[in-house]
C-alpha positions as MATLAB code, in Angstrom:
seq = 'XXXXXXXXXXXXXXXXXXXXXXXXXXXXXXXXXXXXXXXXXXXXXXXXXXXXXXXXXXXXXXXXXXXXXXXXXXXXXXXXXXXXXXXXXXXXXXXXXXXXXXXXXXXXXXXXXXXXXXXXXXXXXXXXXXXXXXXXXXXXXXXXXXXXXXXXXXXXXXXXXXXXXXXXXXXXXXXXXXXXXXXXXXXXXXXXXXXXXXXXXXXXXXXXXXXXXXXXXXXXXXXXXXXXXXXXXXXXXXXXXXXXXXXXXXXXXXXXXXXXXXXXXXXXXXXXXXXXXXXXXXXXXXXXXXXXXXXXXXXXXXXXXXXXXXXXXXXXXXXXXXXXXXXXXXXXXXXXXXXXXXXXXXXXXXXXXXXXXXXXXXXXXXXXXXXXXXXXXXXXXXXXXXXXXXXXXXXXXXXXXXXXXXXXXXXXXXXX';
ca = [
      72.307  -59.918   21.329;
      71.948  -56.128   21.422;
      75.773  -55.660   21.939;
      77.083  -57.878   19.580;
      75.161  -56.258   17.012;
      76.676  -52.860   17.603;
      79.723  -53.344   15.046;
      77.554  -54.510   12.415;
      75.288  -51.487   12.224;
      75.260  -48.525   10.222;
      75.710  -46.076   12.853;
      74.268  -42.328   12.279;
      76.494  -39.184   11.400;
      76.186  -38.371   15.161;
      77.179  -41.814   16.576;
      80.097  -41.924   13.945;
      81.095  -38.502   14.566;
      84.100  -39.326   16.949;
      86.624  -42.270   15.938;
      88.963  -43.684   18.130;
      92.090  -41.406   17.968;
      89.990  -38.441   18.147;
      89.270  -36.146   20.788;
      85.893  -35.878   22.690;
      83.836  -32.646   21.932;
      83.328  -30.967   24.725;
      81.662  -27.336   23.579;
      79.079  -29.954   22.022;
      78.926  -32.591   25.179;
      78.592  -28.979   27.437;
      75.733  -27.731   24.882;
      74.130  -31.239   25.785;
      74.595  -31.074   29.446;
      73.000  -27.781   29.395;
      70.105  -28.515   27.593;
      69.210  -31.606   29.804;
      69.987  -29.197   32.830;
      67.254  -26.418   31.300;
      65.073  -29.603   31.106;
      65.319  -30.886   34.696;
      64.664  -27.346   35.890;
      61.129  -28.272   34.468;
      61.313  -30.794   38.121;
      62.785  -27.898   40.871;
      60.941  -25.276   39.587;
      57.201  -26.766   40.416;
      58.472  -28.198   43.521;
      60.373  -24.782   44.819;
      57.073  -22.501   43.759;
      54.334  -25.444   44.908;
      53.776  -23.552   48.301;
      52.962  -20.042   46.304;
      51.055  -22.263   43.871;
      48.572  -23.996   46.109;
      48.134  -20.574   47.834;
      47.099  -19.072   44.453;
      45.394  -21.776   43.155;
      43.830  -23.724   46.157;
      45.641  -26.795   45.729;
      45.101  -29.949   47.856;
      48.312  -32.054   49.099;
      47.115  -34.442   47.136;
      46.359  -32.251   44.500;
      49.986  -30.761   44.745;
      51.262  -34.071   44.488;
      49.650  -35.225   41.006;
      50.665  -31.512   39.937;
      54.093  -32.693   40.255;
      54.127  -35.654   38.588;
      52.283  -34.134   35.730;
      54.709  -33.537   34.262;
      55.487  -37.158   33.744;
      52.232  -38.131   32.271;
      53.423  -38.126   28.487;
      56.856  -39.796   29.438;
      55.009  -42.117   31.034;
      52.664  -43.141   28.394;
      54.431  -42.945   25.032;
      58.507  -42.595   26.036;
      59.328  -45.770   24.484;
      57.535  -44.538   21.182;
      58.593  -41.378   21.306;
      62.540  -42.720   21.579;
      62.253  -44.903   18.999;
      60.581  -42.223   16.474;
      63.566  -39.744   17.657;
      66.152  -41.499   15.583;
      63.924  -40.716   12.481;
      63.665  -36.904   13.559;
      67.312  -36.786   14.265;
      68.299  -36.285   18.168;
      69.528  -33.025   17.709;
      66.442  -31.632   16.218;
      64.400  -33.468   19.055;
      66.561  -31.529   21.471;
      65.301  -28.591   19.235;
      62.023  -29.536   19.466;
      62.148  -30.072   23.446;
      63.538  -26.798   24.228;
      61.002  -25.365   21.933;
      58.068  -26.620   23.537;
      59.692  -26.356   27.105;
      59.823  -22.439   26.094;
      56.859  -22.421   24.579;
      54.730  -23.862   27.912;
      56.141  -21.680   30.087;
      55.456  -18.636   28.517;
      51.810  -19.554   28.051;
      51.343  -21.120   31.417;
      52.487  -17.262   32.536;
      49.985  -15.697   30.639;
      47.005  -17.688   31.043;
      47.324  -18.305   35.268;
      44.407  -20.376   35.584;
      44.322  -23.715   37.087;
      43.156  -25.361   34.241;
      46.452  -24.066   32.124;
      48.453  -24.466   34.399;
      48.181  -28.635   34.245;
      48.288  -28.184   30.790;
      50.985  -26.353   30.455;
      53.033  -28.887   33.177;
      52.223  -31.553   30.746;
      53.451  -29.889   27.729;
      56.745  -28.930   30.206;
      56.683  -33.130   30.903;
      56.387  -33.399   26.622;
      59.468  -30.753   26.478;
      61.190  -32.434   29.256;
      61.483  -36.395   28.045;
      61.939  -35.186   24.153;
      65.275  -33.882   25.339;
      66.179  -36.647   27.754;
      65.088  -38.719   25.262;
      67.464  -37.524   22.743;
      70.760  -36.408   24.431;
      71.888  -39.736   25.408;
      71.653  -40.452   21.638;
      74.054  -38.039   20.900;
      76.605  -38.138   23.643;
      78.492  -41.445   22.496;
      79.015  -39.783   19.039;
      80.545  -37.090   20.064;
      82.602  -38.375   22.875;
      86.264  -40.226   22.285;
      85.644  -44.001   23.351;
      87.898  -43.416   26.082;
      86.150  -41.156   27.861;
      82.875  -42.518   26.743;
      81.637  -44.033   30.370;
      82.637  -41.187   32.058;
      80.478  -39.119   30.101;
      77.719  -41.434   29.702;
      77.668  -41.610   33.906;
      78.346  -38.000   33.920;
      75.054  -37.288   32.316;
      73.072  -38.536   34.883;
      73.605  -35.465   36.800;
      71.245  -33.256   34.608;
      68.686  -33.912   36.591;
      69.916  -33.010   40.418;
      71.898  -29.795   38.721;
      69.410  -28.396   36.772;
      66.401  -29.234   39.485;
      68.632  -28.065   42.336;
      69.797  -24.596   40.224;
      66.275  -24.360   40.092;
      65.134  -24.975   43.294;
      67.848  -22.456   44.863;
      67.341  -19.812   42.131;
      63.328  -19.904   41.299;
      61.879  -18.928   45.374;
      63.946  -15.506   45.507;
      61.952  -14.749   41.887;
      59.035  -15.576   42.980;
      58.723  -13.853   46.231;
      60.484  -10.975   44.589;
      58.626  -10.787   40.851;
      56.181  -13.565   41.399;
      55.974  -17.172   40.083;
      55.003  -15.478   35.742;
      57.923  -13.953   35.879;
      60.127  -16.728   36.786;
      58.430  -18.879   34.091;
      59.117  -16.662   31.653;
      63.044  -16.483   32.482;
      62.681  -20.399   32.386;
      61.585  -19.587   28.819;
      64.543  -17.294   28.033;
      66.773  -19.739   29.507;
      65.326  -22.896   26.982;
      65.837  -20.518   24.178;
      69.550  -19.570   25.331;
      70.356  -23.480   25.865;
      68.298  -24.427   22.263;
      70.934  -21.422   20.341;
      73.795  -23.236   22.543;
      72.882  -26.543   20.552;
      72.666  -24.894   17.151;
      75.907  -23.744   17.613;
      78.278  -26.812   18.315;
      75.943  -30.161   18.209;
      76.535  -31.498   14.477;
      73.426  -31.607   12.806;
      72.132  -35.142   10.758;
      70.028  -35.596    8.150;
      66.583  -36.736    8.511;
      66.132  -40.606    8.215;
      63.232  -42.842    7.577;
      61.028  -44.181   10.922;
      63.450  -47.449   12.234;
      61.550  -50.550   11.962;
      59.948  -52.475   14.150;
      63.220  -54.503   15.152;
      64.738  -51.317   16.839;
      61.333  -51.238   18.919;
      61.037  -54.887   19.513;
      64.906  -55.182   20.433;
      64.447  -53.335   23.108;
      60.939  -54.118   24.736;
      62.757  -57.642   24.426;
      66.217  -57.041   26.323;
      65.762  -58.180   29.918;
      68.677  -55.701   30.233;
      66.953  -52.717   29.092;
      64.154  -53.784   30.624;
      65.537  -54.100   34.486;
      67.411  -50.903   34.042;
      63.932  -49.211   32.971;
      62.700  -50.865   36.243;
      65.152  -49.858   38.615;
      64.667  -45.627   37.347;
      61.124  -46.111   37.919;
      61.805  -46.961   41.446;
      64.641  -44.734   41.316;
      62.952  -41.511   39.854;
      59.533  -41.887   42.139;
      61.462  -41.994   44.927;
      63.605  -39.566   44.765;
      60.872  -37.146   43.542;
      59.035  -38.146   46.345;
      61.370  -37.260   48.671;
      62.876  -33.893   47.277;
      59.651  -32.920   45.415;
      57.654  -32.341   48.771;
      61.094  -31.359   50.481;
      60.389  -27.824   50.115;
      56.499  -27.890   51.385;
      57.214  -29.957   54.453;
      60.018  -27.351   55.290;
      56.927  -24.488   55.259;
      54.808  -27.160   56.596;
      56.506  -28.696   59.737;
      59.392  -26.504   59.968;
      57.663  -23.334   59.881;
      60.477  -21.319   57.674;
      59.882  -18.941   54.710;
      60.024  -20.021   51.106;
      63.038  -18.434   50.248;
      64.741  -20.390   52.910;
      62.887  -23.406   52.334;
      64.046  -23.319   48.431;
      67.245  -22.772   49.286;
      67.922  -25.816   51.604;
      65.853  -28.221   49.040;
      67.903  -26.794   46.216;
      71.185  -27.830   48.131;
      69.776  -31.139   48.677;
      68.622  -31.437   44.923;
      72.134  -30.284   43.991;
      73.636  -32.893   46.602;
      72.815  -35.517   44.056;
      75.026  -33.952   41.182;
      78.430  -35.336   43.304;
      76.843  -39.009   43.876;
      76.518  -38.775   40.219;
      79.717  -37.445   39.173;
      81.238  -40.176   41.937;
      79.286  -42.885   40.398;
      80.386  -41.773   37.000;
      84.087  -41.650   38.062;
      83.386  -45.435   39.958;
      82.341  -46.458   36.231;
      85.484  -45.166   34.593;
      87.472  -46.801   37.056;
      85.936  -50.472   36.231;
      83.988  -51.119   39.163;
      80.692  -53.042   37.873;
      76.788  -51.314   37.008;
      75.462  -53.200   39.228;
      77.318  -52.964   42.619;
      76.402  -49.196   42.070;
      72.604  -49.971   41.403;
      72.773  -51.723   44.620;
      74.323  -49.786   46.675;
      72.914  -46.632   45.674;
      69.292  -48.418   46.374;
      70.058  -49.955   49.690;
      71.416  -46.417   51.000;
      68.059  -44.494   49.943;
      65.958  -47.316   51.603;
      68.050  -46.695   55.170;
      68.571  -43.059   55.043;
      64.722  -42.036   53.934;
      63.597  -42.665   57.470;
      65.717  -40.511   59.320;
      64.709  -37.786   56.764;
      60.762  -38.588   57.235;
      60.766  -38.746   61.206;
      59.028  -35.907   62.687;
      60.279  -36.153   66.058;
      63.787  -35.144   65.301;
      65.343  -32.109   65.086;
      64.564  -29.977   62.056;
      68.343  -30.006   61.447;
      69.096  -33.626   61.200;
      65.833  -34.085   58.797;
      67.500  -31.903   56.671;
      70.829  -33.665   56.430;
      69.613  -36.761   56.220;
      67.397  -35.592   53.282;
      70.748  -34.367   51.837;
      72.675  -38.105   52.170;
      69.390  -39.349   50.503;
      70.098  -37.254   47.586;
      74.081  -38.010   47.840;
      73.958  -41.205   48.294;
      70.883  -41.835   45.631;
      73.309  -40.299   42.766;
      75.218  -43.522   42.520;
      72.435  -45.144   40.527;
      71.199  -43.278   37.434;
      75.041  -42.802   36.215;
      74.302  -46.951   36.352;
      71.481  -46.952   34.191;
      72.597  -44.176   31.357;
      75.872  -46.479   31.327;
      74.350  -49.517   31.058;
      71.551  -48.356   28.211;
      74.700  -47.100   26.354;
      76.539  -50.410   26.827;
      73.597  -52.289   25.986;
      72.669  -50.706   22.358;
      74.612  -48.119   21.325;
      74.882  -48.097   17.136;
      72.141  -50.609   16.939;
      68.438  -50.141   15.496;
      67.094  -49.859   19.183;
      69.026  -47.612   20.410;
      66.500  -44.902   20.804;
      63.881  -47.223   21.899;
      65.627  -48.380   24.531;
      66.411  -44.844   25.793;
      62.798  -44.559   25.609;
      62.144  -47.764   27.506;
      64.120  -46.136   30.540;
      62.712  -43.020   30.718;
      59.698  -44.278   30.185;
      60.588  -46.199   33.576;
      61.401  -42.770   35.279;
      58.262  -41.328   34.284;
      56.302  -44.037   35.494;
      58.080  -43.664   38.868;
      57.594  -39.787   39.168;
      53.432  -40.059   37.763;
      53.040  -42.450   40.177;
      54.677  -42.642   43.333;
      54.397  -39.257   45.543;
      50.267  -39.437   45.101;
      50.966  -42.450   46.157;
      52.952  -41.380   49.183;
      51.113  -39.276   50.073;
      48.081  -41.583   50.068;
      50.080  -43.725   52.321;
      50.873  -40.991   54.592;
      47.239  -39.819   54.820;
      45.576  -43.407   55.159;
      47.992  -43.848   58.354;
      48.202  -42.126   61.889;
      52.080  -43.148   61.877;
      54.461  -41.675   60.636;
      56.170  -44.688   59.387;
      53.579  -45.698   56.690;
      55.362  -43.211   54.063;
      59.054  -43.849   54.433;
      58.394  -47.812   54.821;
      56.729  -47.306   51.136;
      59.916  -45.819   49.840;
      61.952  -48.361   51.788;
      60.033  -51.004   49.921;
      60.766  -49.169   46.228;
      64.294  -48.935   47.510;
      64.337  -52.529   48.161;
      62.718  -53.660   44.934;
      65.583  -51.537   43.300;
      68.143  -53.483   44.878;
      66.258  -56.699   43.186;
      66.274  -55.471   39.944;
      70.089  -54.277   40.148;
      70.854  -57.911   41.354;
      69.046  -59.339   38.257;
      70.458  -56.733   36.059;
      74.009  -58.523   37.058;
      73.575  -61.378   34.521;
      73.075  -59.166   31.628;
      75.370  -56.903   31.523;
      78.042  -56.761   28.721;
      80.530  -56.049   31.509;
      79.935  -59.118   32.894;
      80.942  -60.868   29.951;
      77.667  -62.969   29.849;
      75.592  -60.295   28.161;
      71.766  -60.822   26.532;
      71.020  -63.955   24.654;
      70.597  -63.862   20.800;
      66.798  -63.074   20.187;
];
């Protein structure tokens, strides 16, 4: 069993940097935060520019679509590996490394402006982007007082709607103003800015050898891990179904500018942050993963309708999009939680942080093309949100079976 296992490990100088009487570092958890946040941007920057991109570049819906998910195409394919291999490089220098790259592809995807780089350059954003997702929730237990552990653990969940919906308000001004370059390159400045943050309060740890293969196995084994990394997939292609093509389908069917557009999307990207920080609370107060997972999946399957229904007013599209997003936040502050629960100080406790995001990348590669496939295959309008009502549904399975292995329950996974 993962979690009995955790005492008898030999837990990292990050994981052991924190003891029980001690207080929780929060110039190093904020360094974190931001970092993840610079990362997510990666997510509501393509989505707030994809309008000015598809002009420039002649981009198909469905071509838009797979340049969103892109991004997701490494995480997707090599996130379990590439956790497990993180605690050899050390989590903070994968954070490093992530920001690096991150500031790296954006300058060159500014320079070169041709269709060809500019894939590239989302995939090497997508490489940037799960090497410091990867690696944060490594560090955050370490550096956090037990305490206050779940709250931070849930808390982190919100990288993703904060630094996607900072992105999505701040990025359309830019690029109607300076054009989309420019606003890559401040993404650049902005990795570099959060990378110096990190170098200046995250602990650093020496290198260590590659884990073996238990780490990996352990967690390609646990049915916990494994049903977590399910529900994100779910999770994570939903959601960037929804909010990705927000912005377009304001242009599109709602006939408003960009700048307008990005600004409602990036309130509804940045309506998720509270769900999280609610769900996160909800944790810290004791009530269980999975009611959250549940609930949080049911209310994305009801509200996505409302939000895809072209016959009502622009106005309650829009909110309804919003309660989506709200109401969605209750579930990854579930899953970080749970991962944490599940391994944290054992040899697969990377992996298994790679196991999950490897489940949201999955979900965002594959789900809007295939949205929008629905959508076009289908004279209705009801073919796309009964899709994501399905996902939403299947997430409510796998946060049901999650129930049984849960160390909260008190059951936990069976010796392996």
């Amino acid at each position: 069993m993962l979690r009995s296992r955790a005492s008898a490990a030999v837990r990292g100088p990050a994981a052991a940097a924190v003891g029980a009487g001690e207080a929780t570092r929060w110039t190093a958890v904020g360094s974190l935060m931001a970092a993840g946040f610079v990362a997510a941007a990666q997510v509501g920057k393509g989505a707030s520019a994809l309008t000015e991109l598809q002009a420039d570049f002649g981009l198909s819906a469905s071509a838009a679509a797979w340049y969103l998910s892109a991004m997701s195409a490494l995480g997707a394919v090599f996130g379990t590996l590439l956790g497990w291999a993180g605690q050899a490089l050390g989590f903070r220098r994968q954070v490093l490394l992530g920001l690096a790259t991150i500031a790296v592809a954006n300058v060159a995807g500014a320079a070169l402006q041709t269709t060809g780089a500019l894939l590239v350059t989302r995939v090497a954003e997508g490489l940037g982007f799960v090497l410091v997702v990867l690696a944060v929730p490594g560090l955050l237990p370490g550096l956090t007082a037990p305490r206050q552990r779940r709250l931070v653990m849930g808390a982190w969940g919100a990288y993703m709607p904060v630094g996607s919906g900072l992105a999505a308000l701040l990025v359309p001004p830019v690029v109607a103003g300076l054009g989309w370059p420019t606003a890559w390159v401040l993404d650049a400045v902005l990795a570099v800015l959060a990378a110096v943050a990190v170098l200046r309060w995250v602990p650093g740890s020496p290198a260590r050898r590659l884990p073996d293969r238990a780490g990996l196995l352990g967690a390609l084994r646990s049915p916990g891990v494994l049903s977590l990394a399910g529900v994100f997939a779910l999770y994570a292609g939903q959601y960037l179904a929804v909010l990705g093509l927000f912005p377009a389908m304001l242009v599109h069917d709602g006939g408003i500018s960009l700048r307008t557009a990005g600004v409602l999307s990036g309130l509804a990207f940045l309506a998720n942050a509270p769900g999280n920080l609610l769900g996160a609370y909800l944790l810290h107060r004791g009530v269980a993963r999975w009611r959250l997972v549940v609930t949080g999946s049911l209310c994305m399957a009801a509200t996505v309708w409302a939000g895809q229904d072209d016959a009502l007013p622009l106005g309650v599209r829009i909110a309804a999009v919003a309660l989506f997003s709200f109401l969605a936040g209750l579930v990854p502050s579930s899953l970080f939680s749970g991962v944490a629960a599940l391994t944290a100080g054992t040899p697969a406790a990377g992996a298994s942080v790679g196991v999950l995001t490897q489940g949201s990348s999955i979900g965002q590669l594959l789900v809007p093309p295939l949205v929008v496939a629905a959508g076009a295959s289908s004279s209705s309008w009801t073919a796309q949100p009964a899709v994501l009502s399905c996902l939403g549904l299947l997430a409510v399975l796998g946060g049901v079976l999650y129930r049984r292995w849960d160390p909260a329950s008190g059951q936990g996974e069976p010796p392996r």
